[in-house]
C-alpha positions in Angstrom: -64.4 38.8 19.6 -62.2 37.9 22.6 -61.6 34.3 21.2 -60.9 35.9 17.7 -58.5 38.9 19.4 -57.0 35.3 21.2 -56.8 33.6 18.1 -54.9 36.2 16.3 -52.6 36.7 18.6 -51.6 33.2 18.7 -51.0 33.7 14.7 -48.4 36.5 15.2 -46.7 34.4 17.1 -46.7 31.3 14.7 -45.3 34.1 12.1 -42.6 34.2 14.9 -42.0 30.4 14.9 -40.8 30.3 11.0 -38.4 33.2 12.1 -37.1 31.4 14.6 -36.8 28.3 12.8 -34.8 29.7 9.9 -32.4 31.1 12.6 -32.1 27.6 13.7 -33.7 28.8 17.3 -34.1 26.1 20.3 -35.0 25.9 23.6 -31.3 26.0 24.7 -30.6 29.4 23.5 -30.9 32.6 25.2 -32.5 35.7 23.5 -32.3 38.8 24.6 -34.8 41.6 23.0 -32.5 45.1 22.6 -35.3 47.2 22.3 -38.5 49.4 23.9 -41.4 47.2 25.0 -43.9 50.2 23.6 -47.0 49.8 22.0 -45.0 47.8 18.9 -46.3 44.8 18.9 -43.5 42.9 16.4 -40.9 42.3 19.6 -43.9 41.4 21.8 -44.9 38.7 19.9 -41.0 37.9 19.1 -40.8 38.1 23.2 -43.8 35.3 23.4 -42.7 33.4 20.6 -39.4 32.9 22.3 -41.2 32.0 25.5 -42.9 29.6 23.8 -40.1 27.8 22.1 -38.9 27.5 25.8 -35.4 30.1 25.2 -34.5 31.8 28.5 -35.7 35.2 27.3 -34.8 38.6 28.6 -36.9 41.6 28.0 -33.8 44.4 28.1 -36.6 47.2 27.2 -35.2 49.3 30.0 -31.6 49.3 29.8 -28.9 51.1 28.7 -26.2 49.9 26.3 -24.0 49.2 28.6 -26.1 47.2 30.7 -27.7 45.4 27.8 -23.9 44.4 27.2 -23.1 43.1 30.6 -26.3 41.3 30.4 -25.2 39.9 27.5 -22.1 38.7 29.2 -23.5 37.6 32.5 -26.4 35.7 31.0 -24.9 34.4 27.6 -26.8 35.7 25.3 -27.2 33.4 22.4 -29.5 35.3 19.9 -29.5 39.1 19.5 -33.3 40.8 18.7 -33.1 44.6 17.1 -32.9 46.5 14.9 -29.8 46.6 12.4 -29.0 50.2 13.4 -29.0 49.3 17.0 -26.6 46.5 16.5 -24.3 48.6 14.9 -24.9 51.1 17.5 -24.3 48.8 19.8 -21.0 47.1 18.8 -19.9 51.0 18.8 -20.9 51.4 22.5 -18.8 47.7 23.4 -15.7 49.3 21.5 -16.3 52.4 24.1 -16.2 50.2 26.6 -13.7 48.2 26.4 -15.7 45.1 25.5 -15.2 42.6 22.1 -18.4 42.0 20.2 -16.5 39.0 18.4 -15.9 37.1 21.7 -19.5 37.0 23.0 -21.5 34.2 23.4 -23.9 35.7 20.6 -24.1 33.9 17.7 -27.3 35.5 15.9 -28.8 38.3 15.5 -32.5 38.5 14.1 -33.3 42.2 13.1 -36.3 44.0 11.7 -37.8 46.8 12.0 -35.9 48.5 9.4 -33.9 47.9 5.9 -30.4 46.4 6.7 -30.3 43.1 7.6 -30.6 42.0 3.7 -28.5 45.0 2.4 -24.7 43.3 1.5 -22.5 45.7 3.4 -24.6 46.6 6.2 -25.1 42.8 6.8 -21.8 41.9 6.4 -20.4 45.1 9.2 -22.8 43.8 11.6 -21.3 40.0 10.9 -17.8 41.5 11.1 -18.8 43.3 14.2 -20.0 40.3 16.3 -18.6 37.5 14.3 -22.1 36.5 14.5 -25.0 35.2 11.7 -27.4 37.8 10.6 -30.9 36.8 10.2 -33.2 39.1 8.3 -37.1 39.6 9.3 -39.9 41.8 8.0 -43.3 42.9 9.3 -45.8 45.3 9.4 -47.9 46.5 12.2 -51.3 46.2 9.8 -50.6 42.7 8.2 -48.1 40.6 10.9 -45.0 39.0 10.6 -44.8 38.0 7.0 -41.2 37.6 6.0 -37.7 35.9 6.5 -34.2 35.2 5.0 -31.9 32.6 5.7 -28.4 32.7 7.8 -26.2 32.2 4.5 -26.7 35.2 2.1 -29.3 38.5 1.8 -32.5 38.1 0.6 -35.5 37.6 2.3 -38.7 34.8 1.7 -42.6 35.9 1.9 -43.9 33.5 4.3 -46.5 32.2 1.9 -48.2 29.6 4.2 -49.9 32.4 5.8 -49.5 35.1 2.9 -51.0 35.7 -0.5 -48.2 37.8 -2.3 -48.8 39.9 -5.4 -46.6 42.3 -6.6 -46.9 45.4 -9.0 -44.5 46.4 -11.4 -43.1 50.0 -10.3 -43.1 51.4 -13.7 -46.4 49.9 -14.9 -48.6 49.3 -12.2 -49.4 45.7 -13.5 -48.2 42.0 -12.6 -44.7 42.0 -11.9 -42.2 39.7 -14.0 -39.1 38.1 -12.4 -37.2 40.0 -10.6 -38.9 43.4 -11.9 -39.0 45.6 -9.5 -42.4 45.9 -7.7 -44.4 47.1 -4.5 -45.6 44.3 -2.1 -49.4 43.3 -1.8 -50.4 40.9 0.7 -53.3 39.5 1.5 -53.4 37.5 5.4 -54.4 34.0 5.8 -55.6 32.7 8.8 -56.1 35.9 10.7 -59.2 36.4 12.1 -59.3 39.4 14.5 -58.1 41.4 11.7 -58.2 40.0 8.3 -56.2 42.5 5.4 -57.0 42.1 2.1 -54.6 43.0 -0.9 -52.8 45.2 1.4 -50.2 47.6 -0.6 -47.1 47.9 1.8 -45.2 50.3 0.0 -42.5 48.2 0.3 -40.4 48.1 -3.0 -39.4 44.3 -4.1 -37.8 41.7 -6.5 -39.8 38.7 -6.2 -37.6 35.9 -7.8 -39.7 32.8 -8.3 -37.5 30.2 -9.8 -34.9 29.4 -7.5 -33.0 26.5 -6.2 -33.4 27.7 -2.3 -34.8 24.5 -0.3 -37.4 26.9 0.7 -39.8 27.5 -2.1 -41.6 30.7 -0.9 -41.1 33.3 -3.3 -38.0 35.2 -2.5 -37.1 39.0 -2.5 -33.6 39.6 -3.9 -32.0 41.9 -1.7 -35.1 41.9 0.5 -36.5 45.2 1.2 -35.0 47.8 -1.4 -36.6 50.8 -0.2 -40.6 52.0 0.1 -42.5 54.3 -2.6 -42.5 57.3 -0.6 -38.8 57.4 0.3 -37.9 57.3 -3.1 -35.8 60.7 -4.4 -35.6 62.0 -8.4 -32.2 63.1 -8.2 -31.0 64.9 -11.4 -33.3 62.3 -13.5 -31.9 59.3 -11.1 -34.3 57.4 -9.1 -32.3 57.0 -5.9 -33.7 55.0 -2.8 -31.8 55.8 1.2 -31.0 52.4 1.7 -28.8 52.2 -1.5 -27.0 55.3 -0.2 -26.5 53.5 2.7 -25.3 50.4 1.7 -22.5 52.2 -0.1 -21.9 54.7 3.4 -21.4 51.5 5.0 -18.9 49.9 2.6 -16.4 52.4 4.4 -15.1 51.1 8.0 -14.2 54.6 8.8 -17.9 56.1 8.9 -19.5 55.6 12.5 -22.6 57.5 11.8 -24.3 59.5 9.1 -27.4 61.5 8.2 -28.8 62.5 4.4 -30.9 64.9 3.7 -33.3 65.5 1.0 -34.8 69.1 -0.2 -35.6 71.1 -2.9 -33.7 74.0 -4.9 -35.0 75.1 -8.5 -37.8 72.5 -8.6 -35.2 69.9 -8.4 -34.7 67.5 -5.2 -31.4 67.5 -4.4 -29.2 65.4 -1.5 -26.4 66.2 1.0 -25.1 63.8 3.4 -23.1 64.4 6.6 -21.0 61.8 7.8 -18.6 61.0 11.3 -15.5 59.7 9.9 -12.7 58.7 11.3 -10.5 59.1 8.3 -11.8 63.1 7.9 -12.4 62.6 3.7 -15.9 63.0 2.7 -14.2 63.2 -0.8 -13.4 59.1 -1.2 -17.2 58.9 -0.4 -18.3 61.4 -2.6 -16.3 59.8 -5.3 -17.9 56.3 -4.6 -21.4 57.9 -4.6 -20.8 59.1 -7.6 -19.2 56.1 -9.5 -22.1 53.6 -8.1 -24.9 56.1 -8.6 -24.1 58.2 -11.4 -24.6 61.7 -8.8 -22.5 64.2 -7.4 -24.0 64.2 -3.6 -22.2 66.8 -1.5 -20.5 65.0 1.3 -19.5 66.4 4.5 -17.5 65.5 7.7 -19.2 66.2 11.3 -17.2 66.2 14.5 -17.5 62.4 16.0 -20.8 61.8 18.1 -22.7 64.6 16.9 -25.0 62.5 15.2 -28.1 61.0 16.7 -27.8 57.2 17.6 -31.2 54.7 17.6 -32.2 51.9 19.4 -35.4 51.5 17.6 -35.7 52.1 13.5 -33.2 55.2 12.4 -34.1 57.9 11.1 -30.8 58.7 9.0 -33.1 60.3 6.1 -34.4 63.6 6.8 -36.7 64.6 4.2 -37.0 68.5 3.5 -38.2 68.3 0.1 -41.1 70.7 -1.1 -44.5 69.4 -2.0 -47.2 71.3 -3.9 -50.8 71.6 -2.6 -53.9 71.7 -4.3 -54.3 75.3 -4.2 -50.7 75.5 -6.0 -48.9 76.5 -2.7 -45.9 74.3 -1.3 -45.1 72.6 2.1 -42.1 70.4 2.9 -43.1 66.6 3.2 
């Protein structure tokens, strides 16, 4: 059991390796992992994988922004691990302090943990803000490090030298077709402390098969477009939170936001609070509505009210009401 618990290990951080390589990683660079070194054992094996590689790498676990910054500075940080929230986050404390994100040494940043790195505007703000690549990763805790994109456009590849990948059409429940969207199954490879077979992710996925990438693992256009128990019926409209927020973050003037889901007449229905700098929550309103067919209420929020994240954000509040067995209700 040791030698298997050993074994696997080893294979998270081989996951890591393909990561690393697509982000054109060597042992000359300098890493430095922005976030809590907690039970989550995606950054630990990042961490090792690093090591490994032979990167001078920084665990920054217990610092505040600011000192992750003058690490950053002092050390020069090459590649950026965290989350996409935190690097936005982060770029918003450097402004605070007088620093320029755009004239550090970082040139990448690998980010996971959360939608983001493969949605257009949020990739491209967090490009503008460091004038940095943006490399996007996915995992899960119960199946490994499974899949990566590429520094040149959104999109992300299942990692099929260690993966089986199926993927199940939303709307029917079998095979998907190309680019249909579809939940994730995987199935590990070479993973022997704890094998997972035909593992449903509850990820929601296009799976685009014939492609002229160099790289011909199947590829997810768009990479992670939401998961199947985030997904809001709004007015007849299915509507995913990372869609909201790639148009949120289409405006330069909104620092932070929050959306929140509930129920009113048997009906979900969705407001969204925003810090603006600009004060109009009716040009956002107006571009909600033309991209997703909805009239979402939309409303300012004096500046730094909002919670900020290091770790995955939690920007979607969900209040709606569920119904029991018995016929009673609870909120989700």
């Amino acid at each position: 059991v040791v030698l298997d618990t050993a074994a696997d290990w080893q294979w998270w951080i081989n996951g890591w390796q393909y990561v690393l390589d697509a982000a054109q990683v060597t042992g000359s660079d300098v890493c430095l992992m922005a976030f809590s070194f907690g039970p989550f054992i995606g950054f630990w094996s990042a961490f090792d994988a690093a090591v490994q590689r032979g990167c001078l790498t920084i665990p920054a676990g217990g610092f505040r922004s600011a000192a992750r910054l003058e690490q950053i500075q002092t050390l020069g940080v090459t590649c950026l691990f965290c989350t996409p929230s935190y690097a936005l986050h982060l770029g918003e404390v450097a402004e605070k302090e007088g620093v320029d994100p755009r004239r550090s040494t970082v040139r990448c940043l690998i980010l996971a943990g959360e939608p983001g790195g493969s949605l257009p505007s949020v990739r491209r703000r967090i490009e503008e803000t460091w004038d940095a690549s943006v490399l996007d990763h996915s995992g899960a805790t119960e199946v490994g490090p499974w899949g990566y994109g590429n520094l040149d456009e959104p999109g992300l590849h299942v990692n099929e030298a260690e993966f089986i990948a199926e993927f199940l059409a939303v709307d029917s429940g079998l095979p998907a077709g190309e680019g249909e969207l579809a939940e994730l199954i995987l199935t590990t490879l070479g993973r022997r402390g704890a094998p997972v077979i035909r593992y449903r992710t509850g990820d929601r996925v296009r799976p685009i098969w014939h492609h002229d990438r160099p790289l011909r693992f199947v590829w997810l256009e768009g990479g992670l477009l939401g998961r199947a128990d985030d997904m809001m019926i709004i007015r007849g409209m299915n509507v995913f939170p990372s869609s909201v927020e790639c148009i949120l973050r289409e405006f330069p003037g909104i620092v932070e936001y929050r959306m929140t889901a509930s129920t009113k007449a048997g009906m979900d229905q969705l407001r969204i609070e925003i810090e603006d700098q600009q004060d109009d929550p009716r040009r956002v309103a107006e571009r909600l509505q033309l991209r997703l067919g909805l009239r979402v209420e939309v409303r300012t929020v004096p500046q730094g009210s909002l919670p900020r994240f290091e770790g995955k954000g939690k920007r979607f509040i969900d209040q709606r009401l569920w119904t029991n067995d018995d016929g009673s209700t609870h909120n989700n």
